[in-house]
PyMOL CGO cylinders between C-alpha atoms (Angstrom):
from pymol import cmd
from pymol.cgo import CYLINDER

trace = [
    CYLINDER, 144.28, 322.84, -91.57, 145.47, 326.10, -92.24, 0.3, 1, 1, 1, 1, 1, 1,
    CYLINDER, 145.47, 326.10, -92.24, 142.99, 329.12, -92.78, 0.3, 1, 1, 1, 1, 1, 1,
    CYLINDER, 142.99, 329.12, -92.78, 143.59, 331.30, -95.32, 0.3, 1, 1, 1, 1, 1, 1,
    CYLINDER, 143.59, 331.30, -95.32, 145.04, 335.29, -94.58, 0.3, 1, 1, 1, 1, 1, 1,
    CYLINDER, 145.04, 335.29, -94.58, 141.74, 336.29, -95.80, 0.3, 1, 1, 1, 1, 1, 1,
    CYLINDER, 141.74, 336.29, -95.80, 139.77, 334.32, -93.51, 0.3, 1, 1, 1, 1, 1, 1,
    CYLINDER, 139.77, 334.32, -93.51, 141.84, 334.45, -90.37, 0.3, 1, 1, 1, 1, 1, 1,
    CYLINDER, 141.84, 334.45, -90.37, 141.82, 338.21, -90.26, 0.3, 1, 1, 1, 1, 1, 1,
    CYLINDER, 141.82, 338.21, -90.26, 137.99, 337.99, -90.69, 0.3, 1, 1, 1, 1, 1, 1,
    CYLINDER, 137.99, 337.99, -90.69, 137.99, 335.40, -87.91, 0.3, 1, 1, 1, 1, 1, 1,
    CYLINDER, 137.99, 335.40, -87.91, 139.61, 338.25, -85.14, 0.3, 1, 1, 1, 1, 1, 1,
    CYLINDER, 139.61, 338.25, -85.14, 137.74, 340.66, -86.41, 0.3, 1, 1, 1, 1, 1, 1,
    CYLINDER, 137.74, 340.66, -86.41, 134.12, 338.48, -85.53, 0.3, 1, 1, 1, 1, 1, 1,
    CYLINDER, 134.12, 338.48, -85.53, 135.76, 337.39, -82.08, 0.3, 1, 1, 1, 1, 1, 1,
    CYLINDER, 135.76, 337.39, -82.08, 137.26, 340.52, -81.08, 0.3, 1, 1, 1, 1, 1, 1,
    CYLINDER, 137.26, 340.52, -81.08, 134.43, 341.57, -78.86, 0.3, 1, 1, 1, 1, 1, 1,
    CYLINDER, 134.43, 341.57, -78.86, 132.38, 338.23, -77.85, 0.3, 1, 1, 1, 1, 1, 1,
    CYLINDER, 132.38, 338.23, -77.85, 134.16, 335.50, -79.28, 0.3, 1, 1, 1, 1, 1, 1,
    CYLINDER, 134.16, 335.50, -79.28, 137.98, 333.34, -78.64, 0.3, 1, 1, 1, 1, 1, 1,
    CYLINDER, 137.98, 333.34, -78.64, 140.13, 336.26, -79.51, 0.3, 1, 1, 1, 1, 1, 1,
    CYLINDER, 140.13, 336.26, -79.51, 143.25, 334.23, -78.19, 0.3, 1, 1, 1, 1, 1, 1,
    CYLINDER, 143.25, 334.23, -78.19, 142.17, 331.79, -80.70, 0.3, 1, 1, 1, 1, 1, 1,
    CYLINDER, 142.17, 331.79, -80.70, 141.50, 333.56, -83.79, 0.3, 1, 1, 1, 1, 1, 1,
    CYLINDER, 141.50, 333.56, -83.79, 144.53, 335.20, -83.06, 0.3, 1, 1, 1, 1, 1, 1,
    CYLINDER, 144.53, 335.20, -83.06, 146.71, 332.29, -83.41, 0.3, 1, 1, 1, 1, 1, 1,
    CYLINDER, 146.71, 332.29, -83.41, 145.02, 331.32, -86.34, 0.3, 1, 1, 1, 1, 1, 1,
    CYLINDER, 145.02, 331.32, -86.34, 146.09, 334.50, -87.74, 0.3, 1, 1, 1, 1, 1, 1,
    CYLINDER, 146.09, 334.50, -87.74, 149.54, 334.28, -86.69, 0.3, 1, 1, 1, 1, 1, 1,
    CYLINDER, 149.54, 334.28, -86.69, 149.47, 330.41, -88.22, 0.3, 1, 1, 1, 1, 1, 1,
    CYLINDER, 149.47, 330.41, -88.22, 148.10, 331.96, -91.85, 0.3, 1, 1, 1, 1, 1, 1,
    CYLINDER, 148.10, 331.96, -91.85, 150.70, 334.67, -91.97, 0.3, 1, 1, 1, 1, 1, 1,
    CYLINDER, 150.70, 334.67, -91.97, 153.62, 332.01, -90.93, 0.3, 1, 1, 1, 1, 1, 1,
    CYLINDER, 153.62, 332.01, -90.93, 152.12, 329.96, -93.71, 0.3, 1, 1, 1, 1, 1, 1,
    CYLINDER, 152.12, 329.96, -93.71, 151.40, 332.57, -96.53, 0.3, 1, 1, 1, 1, 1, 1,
    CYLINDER, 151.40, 332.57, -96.53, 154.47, 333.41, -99.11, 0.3, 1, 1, 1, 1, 1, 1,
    CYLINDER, 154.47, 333.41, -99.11, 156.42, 336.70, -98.38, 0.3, 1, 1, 1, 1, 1, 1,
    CYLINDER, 156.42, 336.70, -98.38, 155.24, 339.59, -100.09, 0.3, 1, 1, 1, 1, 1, 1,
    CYLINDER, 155.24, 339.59, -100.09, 158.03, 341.94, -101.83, 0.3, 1, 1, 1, 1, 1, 1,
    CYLINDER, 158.03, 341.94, -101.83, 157.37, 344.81, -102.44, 0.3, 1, 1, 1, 1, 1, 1,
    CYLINDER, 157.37, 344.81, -102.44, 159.14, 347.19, -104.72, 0.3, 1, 1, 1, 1, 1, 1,
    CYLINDER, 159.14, 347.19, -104.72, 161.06, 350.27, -102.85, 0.3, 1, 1, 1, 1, 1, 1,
    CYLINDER, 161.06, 350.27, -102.85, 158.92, 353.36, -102.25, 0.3, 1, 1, 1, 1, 1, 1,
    CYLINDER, 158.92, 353.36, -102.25, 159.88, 356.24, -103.80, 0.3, 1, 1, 1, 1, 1, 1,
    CYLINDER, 159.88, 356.24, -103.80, 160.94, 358.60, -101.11, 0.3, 1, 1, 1, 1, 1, 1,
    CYLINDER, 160.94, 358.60, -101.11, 158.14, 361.16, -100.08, 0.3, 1, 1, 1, 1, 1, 1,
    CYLINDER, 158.14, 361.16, -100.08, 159.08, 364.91, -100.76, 0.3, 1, 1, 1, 1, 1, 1,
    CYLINDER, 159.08, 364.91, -100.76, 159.18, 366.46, -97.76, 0.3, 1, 1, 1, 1, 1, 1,
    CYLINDER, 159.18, 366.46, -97.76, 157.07, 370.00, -96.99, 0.3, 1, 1, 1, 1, 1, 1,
    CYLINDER, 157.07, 370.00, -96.99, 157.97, 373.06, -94.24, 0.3, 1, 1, 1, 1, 1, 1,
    CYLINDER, 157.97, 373.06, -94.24, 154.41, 373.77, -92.61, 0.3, 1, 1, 1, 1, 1, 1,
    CYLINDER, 154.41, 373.77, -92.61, 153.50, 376.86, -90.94, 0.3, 1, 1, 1, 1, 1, 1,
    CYLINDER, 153.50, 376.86, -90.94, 151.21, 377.19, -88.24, 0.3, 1, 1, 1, 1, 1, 1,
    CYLINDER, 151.21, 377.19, -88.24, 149.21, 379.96, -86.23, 0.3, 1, 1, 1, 1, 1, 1,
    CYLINDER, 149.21, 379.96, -86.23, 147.02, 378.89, -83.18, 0.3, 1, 1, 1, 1, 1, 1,
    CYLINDER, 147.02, 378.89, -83.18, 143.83, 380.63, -82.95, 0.3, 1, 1, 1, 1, 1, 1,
    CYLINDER, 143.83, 380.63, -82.95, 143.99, 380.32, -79.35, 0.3, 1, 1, 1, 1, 1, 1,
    CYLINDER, 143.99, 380.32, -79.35, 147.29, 381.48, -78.25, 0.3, 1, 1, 1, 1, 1, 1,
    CYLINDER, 147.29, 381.48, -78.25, 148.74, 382.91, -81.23, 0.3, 1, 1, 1, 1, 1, 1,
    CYLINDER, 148.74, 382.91, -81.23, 151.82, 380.72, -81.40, 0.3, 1, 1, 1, 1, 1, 1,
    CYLINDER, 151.82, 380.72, -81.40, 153.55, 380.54, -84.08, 0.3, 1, 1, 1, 1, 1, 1,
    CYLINDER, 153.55, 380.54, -84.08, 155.62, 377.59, -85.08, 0.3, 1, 1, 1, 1, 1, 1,
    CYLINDER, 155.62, 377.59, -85.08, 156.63, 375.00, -88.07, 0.3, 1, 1, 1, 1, 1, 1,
    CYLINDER, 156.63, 375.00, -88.07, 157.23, 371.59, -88.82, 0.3, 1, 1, 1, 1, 1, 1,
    CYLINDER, 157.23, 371.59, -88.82, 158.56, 369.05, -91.53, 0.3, 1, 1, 1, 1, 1, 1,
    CYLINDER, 158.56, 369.05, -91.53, 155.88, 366.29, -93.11, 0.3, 1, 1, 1, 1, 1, 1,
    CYLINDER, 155.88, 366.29, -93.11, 155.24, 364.55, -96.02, 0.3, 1, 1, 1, 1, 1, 1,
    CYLINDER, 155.24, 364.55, -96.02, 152.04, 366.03, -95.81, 0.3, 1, 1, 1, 1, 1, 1,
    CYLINDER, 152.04, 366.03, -95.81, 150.38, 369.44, -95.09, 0.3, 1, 1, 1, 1, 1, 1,
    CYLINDER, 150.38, 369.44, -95.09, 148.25, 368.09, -91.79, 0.3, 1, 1, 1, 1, 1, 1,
    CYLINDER, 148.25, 368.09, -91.79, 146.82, 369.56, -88.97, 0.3, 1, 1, 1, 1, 1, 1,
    CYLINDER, 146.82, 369.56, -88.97, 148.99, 369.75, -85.94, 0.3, 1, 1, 1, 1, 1, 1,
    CYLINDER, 148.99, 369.75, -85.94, 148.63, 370.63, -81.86, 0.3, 1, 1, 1, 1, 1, 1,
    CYLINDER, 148.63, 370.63, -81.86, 149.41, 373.70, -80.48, 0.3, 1, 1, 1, 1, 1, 1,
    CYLINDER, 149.41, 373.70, -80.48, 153.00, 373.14, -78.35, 0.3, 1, 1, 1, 1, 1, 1,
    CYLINDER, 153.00, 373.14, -78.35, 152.10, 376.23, -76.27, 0.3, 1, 1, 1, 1, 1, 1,
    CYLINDER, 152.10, 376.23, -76.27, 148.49, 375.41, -75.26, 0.3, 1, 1, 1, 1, 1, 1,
    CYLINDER, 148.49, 375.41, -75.26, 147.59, 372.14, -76.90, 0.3, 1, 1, 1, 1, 1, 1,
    CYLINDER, 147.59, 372.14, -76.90, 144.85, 373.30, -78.82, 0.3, 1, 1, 1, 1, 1, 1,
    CYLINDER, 144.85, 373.30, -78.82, 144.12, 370.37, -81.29, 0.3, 1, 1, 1, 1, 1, 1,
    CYLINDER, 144.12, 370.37, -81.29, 143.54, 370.27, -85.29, 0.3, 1, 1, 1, 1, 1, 1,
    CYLINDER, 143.54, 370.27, -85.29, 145.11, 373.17, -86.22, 0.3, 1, 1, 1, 1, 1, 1,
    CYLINDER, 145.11, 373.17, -86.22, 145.23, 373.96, -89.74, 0.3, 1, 1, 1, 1, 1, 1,
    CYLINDER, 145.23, 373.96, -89.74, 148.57, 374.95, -91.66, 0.3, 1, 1, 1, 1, 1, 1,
    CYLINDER, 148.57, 374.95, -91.66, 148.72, 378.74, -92.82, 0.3, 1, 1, 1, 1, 1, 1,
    CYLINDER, 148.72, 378.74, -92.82, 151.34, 378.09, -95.71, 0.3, 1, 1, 1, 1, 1, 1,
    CYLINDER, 151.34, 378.09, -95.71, 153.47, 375.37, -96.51, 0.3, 1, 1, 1, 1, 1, 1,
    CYLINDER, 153.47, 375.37, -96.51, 156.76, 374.93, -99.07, 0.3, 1, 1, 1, 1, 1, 1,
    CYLINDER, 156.76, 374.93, -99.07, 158.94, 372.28, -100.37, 0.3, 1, 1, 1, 1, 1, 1,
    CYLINDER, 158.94, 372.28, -100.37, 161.40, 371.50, -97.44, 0.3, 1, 1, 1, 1, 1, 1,
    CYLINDER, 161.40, 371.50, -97.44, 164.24, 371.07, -100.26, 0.3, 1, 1, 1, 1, 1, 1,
    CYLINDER, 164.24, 371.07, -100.26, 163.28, 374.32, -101.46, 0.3, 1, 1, 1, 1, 1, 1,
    CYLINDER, 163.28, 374.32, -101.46, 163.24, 376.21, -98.57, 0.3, 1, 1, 1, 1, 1, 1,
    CYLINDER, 163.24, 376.21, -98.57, 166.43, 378.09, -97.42, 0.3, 1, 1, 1, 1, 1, 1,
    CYLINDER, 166.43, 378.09, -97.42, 167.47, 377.03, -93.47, 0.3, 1, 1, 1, 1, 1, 1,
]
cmd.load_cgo(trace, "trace")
């Protein structure tokens, strides 16, 4: 008998700590072997954005490309969660 997705996935999650991990884990592996492909339709492609950072710490300055304006590490002193100071559309922005 075959679990369903559903259930299996439920199954690891209750044994990860206390119970047959090695067991609920095949389970899962038997549902997903068992359960019809899922297609998905293509994903548009993310826009991409130039970030600019400042670290409060050091004062480094530096940038990146993401599809999203998220904190970042300091490469200079690895001061963590940084906040962008500006950000632009990467296609936008003249290199």
């Amino acid at each position: 008998m075959t679990l369903s997705l559903k259930q299996a996935a439920r199954n690891v999650i209750d044994n990860w700590e206390g119970g047959d991990l090695a067991a609920a884990v095949r389970d899962l592996d038997a549902a997903l072997l068992a359960s019809e492909p899922v297609s998905r339709e293509p994903e548009a492609e993310e826009p991409m954005l130039r970030i600019f950072y400042t670290c409060p710490d050091c004062g480094e300055e530096w940038e990146d490309t993401h599809t999203s304006a998220c904190d970042a590490e300091c490469p200079k002193c690895d001061a963590r969660n940084i906040s962008p100071v500006d950000w632009e559309d990467a296609d936008d922005a003249e290199v």
